[in-house]
N, CA and C of each residue as an Amber inpcrd file, in Angstrom:
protein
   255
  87.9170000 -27.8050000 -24.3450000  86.5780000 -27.8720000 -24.8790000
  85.8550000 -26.5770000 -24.4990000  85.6180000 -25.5650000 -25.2360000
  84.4960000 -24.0240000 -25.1970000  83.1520000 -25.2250000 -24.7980000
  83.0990000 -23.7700000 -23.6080000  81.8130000 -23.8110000 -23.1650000
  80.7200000 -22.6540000 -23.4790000  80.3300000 -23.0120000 -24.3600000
  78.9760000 -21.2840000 -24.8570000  77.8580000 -21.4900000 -23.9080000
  77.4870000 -20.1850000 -23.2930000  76.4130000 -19.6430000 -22.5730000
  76.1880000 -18.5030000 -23.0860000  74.3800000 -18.8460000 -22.8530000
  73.3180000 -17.9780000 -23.1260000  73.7460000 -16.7540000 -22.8510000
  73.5710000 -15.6020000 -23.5120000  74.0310000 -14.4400000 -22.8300000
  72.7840000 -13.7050000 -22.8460000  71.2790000 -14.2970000 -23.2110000
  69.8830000 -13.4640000 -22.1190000  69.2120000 -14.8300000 -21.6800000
  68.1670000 -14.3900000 -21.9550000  66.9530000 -15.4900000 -21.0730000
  66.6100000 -16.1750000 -22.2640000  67.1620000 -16.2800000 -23.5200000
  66.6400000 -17.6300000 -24.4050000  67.7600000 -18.4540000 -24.0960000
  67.3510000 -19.6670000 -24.1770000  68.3520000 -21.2460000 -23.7700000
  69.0190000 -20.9170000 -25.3270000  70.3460000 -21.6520000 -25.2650000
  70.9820000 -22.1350000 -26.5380000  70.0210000 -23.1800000 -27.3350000
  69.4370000 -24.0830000 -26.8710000  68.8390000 -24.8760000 -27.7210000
  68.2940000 -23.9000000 -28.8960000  67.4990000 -23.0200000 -29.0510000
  66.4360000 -22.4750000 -30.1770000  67.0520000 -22.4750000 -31.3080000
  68.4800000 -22.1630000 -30.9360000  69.7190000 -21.8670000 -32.6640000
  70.4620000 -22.6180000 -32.5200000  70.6270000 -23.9330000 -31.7060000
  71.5030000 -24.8420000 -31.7560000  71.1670000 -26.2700000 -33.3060000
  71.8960000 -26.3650000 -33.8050000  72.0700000 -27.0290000 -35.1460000
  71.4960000 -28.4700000 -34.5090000  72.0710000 -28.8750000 -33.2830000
  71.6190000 -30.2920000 -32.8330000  70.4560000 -30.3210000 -32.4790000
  69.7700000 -29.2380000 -32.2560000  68.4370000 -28.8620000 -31.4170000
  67.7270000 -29.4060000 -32.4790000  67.4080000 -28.3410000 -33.8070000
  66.7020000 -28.3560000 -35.1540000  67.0600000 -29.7660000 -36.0820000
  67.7740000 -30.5490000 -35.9790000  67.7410000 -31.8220000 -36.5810000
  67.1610000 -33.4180000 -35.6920000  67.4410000 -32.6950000 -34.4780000
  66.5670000 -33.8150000 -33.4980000  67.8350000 -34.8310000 -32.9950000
  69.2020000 -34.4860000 -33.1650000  70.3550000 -34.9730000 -32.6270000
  70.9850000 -34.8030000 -31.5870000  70.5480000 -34.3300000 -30.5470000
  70.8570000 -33.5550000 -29.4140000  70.6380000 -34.2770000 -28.3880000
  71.7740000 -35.1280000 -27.4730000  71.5360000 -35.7090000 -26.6360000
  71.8510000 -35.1470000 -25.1940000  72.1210000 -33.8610000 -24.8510000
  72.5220000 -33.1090000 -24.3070000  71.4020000 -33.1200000 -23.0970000
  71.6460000 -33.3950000 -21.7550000  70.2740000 -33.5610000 -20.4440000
  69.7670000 -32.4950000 -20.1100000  70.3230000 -31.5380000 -20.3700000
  69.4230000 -30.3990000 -20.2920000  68.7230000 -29.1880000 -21.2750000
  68.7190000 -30.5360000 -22.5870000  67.9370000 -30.0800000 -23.5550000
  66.1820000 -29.7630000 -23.2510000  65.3660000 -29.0420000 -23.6860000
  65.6390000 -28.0510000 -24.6590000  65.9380000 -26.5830000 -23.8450000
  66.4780000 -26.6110000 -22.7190000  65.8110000 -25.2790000 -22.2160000
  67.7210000 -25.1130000 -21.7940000  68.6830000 -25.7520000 -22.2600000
  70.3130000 -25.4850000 -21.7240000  70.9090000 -23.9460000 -21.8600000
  71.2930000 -23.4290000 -20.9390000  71.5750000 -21.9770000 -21.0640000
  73.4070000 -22.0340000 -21.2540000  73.8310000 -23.3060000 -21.1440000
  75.2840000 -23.2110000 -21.4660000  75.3840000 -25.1740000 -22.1690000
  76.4960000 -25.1830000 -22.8380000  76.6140000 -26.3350000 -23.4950000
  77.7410000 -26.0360000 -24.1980000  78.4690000 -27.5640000 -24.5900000
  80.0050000 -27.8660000 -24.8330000  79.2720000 -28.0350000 -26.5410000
  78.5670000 -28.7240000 -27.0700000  77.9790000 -29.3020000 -28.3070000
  77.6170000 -27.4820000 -29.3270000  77.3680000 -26.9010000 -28.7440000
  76.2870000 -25.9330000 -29.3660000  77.0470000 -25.4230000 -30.4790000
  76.6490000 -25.1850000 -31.6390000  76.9130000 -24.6160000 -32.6500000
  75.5510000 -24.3260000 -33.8210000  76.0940000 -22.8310000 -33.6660000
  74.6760000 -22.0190000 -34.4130000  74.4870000 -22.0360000 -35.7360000
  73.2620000 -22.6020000 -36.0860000  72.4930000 -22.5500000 -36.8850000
  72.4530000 -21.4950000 -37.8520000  72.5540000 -19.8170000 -37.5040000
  71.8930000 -18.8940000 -38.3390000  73.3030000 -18.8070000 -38.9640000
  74.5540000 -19.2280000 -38.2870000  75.6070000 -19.1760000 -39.1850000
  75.9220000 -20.5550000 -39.8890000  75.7550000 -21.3940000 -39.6500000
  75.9410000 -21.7810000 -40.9130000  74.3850000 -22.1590000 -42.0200000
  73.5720000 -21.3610000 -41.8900000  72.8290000 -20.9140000 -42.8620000
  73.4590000 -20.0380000 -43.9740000  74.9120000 -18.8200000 -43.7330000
  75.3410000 -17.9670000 -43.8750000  76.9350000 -18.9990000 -44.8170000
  76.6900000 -20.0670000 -44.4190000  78.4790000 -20.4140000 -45.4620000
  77.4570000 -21.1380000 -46.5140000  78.1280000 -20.2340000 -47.8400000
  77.5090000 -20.7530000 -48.6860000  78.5570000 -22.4900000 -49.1770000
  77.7410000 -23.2890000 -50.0230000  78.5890000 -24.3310000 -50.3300000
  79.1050000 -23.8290000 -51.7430000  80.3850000 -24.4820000 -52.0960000
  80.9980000 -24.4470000 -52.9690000  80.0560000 -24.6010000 -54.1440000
  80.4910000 -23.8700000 -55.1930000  79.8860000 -24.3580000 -56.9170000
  80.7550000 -25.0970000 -57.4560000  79.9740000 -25.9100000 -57.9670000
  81.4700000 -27.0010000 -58.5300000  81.1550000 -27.0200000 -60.3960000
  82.1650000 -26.2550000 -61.1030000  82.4570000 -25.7810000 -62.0540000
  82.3750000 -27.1230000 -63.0460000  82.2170000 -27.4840000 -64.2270000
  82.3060000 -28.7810000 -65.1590000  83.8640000 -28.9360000 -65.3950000
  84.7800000 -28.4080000 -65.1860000  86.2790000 -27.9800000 -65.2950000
  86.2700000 -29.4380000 -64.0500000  85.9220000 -28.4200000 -63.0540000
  86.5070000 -29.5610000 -61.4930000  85.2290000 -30.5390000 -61.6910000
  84.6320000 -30.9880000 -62.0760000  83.7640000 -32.0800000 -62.3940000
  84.3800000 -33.2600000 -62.6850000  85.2460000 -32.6910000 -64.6210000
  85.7940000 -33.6180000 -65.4870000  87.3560000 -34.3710000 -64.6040000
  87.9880000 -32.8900000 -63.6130000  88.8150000 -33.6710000 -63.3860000
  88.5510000 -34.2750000 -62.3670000  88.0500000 -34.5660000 -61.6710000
  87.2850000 -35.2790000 -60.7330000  86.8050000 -36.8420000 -61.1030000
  86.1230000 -36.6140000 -62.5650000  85.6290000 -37.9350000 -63.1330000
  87.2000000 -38.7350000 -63.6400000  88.1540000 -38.0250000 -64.0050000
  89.4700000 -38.4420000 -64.5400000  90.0960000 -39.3330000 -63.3790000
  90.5980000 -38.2030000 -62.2670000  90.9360000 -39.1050000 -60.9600000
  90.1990000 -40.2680000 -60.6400000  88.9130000 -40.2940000 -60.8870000
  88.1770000 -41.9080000 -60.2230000  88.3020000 -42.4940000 -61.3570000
  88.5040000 -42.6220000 -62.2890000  88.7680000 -43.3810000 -63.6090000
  89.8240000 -43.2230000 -64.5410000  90.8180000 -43.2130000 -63.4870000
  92.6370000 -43.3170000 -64.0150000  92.9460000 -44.4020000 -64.5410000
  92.5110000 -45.5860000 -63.6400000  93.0750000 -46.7860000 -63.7620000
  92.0280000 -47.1670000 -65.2030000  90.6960000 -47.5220000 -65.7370000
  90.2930000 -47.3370000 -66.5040000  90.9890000 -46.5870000 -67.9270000
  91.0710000 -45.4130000 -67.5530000  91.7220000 -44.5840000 -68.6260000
  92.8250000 -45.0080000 -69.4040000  94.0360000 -45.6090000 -68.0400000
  95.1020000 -45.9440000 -68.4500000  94.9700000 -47.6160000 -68.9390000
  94.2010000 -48.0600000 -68.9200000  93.5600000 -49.3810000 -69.7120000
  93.5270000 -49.2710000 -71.2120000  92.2680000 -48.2680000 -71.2840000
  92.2450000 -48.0930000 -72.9230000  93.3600000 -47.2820000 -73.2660000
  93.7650000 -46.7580000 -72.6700000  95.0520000 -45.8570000 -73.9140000
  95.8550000 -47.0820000 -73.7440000  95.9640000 -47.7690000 -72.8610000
  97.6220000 -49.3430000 -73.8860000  96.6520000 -50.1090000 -74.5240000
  95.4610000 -50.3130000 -74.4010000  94.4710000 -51.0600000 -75.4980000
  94.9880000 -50.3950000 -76.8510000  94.5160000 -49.0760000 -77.0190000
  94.6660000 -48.4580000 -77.9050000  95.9740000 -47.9860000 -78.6990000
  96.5650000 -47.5620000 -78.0340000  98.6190000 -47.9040000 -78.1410000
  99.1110000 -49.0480000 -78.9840000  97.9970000 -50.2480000 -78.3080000
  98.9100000 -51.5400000 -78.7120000  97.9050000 -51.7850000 -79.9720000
  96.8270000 -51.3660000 -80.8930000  96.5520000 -51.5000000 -81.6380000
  96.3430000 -51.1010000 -82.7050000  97.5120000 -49.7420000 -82.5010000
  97.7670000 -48.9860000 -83.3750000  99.0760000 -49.0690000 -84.1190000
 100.1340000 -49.6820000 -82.6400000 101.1270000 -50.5650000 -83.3060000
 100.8280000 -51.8850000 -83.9780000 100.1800000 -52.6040000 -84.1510000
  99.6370000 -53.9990000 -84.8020000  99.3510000 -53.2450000 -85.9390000
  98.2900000 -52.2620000 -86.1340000  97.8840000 -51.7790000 -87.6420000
  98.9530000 -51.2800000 -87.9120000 100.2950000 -50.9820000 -87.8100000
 100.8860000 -50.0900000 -88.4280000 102.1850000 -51.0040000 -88.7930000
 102.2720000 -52.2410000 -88.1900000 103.3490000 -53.4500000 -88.6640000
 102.7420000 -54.2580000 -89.9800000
């Protein structure tokens, strides 16, 4: 388990992610100059999130509605053989 410490006179809390959401159960919050939890804030301000394209949307909507899908196409299968006897 990394242990991050302060490396001046501001505590980790100020850019700690747990600090700024109010999740931080850490006992020597707000003023901790070292901590096992800490992970900074200004970076992940910096990862942008994915764009999700209508391409990876549709197949996305396909995968959760396979079983569906594969419903109506033998619906449809089987009533195309009936019209065609």
């Amino acid at each position: 388990m990394p242990l991050y410490q302060a490396t001046g006179d501001e505590p980790l809390c100020l850019t700690c992610t747990y600090h700024a959401d109010n999740t931080c159960t850490f006992p020597k919050r707000p003023l901790a100059m070292d901590c096992t939890l800490y992970t900074d804030v200004r970076k992940q301000l910096l990862v942008a999130r994915p764009g999700y394209t209508g391409s990876f949307r549709l197949q996305a909507w396909v995968k959760r509605k396979a079983g569906l899908l594969a419903l109506i196409g033998l619906v449809l299968i089987s009533l195309l053989l009936v019209l065609l006897r």
